[in-house]
C-alpha positions in Angstrom: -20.6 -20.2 9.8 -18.0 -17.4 10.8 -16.8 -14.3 8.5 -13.2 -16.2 8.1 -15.5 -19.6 6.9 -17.4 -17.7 4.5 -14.4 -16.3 2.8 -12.6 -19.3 2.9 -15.3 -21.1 0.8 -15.7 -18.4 -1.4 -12.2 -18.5 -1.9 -11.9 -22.4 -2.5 -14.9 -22.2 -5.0 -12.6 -19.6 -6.9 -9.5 -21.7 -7.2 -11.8 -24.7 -8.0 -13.3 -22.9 -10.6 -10.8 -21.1 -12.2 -7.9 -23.2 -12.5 -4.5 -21.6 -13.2 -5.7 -17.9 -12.7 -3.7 -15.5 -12.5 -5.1 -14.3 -9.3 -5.0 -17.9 -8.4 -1.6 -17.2 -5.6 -2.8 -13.8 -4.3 -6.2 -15.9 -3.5 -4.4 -18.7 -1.7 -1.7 -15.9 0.2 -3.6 -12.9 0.9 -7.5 -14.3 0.8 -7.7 -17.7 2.2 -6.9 -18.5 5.5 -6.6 -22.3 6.2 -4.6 -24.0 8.9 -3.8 -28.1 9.2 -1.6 -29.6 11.4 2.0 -29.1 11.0 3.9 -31.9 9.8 6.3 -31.7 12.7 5.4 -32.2 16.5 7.5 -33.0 19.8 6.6 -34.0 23.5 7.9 -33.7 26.9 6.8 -36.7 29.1 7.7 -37.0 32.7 6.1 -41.1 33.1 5.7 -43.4 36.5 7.2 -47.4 35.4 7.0 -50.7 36.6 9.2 -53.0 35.5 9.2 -57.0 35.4 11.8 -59.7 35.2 11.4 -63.0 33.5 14.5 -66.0 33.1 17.0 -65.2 35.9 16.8 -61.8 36.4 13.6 -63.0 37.8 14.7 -65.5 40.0 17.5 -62.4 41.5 15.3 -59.6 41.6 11.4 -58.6 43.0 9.6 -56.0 40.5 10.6 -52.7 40.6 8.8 -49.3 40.2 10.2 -45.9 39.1 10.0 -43.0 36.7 10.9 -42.3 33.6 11.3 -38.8 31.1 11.0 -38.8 27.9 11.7 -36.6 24.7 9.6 -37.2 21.3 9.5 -35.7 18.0 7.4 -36.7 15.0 7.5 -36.0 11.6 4.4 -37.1 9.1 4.4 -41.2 10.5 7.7 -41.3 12.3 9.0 -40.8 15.7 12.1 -40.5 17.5 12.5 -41.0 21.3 15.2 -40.5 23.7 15.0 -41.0 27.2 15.8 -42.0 30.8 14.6 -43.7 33.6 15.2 -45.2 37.3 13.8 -47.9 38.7 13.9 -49.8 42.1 14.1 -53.3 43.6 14.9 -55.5 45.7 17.1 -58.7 45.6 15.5 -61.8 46.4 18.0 -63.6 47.5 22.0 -63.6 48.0 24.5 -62.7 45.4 27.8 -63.1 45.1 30.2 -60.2 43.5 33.2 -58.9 43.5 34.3 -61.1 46.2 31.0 -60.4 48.8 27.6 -60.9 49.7 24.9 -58.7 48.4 22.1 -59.7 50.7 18.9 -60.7 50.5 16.7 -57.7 50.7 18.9 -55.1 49.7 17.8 -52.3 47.2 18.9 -52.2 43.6 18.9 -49.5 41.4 18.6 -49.9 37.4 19.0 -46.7 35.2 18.2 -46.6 31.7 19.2 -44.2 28.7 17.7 -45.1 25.2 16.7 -44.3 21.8 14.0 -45.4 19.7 12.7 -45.1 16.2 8.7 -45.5 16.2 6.2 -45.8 13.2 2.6 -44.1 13.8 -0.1 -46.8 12.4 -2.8 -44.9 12.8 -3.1 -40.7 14.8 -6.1 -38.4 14.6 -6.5 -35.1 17.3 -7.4 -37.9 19.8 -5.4 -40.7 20.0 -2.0 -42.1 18.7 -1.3 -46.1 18.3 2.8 -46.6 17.0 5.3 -49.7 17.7 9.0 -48.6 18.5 12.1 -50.7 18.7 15.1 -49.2 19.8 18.5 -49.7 21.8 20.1 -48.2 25.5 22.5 -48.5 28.0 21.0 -50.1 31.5 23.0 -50.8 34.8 22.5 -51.8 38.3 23.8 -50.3 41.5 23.6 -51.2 45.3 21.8 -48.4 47.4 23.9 -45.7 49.0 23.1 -46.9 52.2 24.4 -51.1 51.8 27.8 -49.5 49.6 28.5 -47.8 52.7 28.7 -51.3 55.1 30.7 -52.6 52.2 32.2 -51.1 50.1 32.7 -53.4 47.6 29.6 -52.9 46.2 30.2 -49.0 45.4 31.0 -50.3 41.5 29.6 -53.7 40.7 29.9 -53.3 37.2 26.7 -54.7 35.8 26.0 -52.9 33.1 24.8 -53.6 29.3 23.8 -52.6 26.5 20.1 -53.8 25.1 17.4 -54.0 22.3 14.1 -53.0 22.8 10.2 -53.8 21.0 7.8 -51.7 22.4 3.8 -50.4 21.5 2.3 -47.3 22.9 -0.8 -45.5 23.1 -1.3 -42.3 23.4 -4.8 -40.1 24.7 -5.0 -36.4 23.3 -5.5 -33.5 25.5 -7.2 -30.4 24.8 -7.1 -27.8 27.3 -10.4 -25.6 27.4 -8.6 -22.5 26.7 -6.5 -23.6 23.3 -9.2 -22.2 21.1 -8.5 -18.6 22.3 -4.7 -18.7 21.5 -3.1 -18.2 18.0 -4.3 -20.5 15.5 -1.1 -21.8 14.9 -0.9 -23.6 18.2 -1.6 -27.3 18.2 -4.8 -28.6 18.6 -4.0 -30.4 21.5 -0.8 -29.6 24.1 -0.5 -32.2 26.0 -0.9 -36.0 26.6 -1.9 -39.6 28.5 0.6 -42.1 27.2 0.3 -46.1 27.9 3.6 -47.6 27.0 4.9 -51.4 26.7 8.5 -52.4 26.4 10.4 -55.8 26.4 13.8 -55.3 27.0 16.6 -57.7 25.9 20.0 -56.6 28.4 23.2 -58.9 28.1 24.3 -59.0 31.8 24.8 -62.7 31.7 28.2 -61.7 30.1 29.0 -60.4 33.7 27.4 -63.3 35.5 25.9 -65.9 34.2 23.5 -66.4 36.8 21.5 -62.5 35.6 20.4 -63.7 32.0 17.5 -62.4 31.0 14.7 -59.8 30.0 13.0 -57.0 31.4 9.4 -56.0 31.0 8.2 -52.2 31.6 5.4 -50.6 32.1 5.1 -46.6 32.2 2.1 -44.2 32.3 3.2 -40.9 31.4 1.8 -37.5 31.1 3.4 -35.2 28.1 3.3 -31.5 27.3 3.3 -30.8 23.4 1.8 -31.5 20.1 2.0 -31.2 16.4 1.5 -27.4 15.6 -0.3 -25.9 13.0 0.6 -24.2 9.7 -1.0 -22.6 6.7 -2.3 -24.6 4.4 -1.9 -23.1 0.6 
């Protein structure tokens, strides 16, 4: 046991056993020297995705694969997320918009912005298990290449807005130097994260031949973590 553990117990045996002293806050501010984690954390995640299409978005497009940055804060159980992402495909067949052809084979892009409210079930200094649900903004654009040939697919217009259900998973790291900086640093500063999100978009209300969801896929890596704060 360290100098700082010893006086720490002495000092917690002293409030325990003399309740309402008058020495009772000089003990707890100038004696005792406890840290826990903070109430408040945050992460940066910068993430690789997948995503998969189901109803007829599956029958227009092949899977894509992308990446995707994220920004989280927590406070006690609950989260809020904002991010972005961009993912590619391919079309599986012909489409027809805006008066042309967008052929078989060509790339699509879908971007993504959304924000999420997330609920931590269970969190210790190694893992994290929450469900989110959220909403965003998604669109899809020809590749810069194909809007050239024709340029009537510079602004096709799909876009739409879309609820989201998603679980994640998240695998603490602690880097082998943390226990030498200032103990109010977090315990851990950075992250693994396993995400799953279904994805309801309305872009059947541009064509009714694109309804259908979306299911992604992301493995992330994070920098950040709940600090730490004195406990008194």
């Amino acid at each position: 046991m360290s100098h700082i553990d010893k006086i720490n117990e002495q000092a917690d045996q002293f409030l325990a056993n003399h309740p309402g002293s008058p020495y009772e806050k000089l003990v707890r501010e100038q004696i005792r020297f406890v840290v826990k984690d903070s109430h408040w954390g945050s992460y940066m995640d910068f993430g690789l995705a997948t995503v998969l299409y189901q109803g007829d978005l599956s029958r227009q497009f092949n899977p894509g694969v992308g990446v995707d940055l994220l920004f989280e804060y927590r406070h006690r159980q609950l989260m809020g997320m904002f991010g972005a992402g961009v993912l590619s495909s391919t079309l599986r067949q012909d489409f027809q918009i805006k008066n042309t052809t967008w052929k078989k084979g060509s790339g699509a892009t879908l971007g993504s912005v959304y924000l999420n409210a997330g609920f931590l079930v269970f969190e210790n200094h190694k893992w994290s298990i929450y469900p989110y649900a959220g909403v965003g903004f998604t669109g899809y654009e020809a590749v810069e290449n194909d809007t050239k040939e024709d340029e009537n697919l510079k602004k096709l217009g799909l876009n739409s807005f879309f609820t989201q259900l998603g679980v994640g998973i998240d695998l603490k790291i602690k880097s082998f130097f943390i226990d030498n900086l200032s103990p109010y640093r977090s315990s851990t500063d950075s992250r693994i994260s396993l995400r799953y999100s279904y994805r309801k978009p309305h872009f059947e209300r541009k064509d009714p031949l694109l309804s259908g969801s979306q299911h992604l896929i992301t493995l992330s890596w994070g920098l950040g973590g709940r600090g730490k704060e004195r406990d008194l």
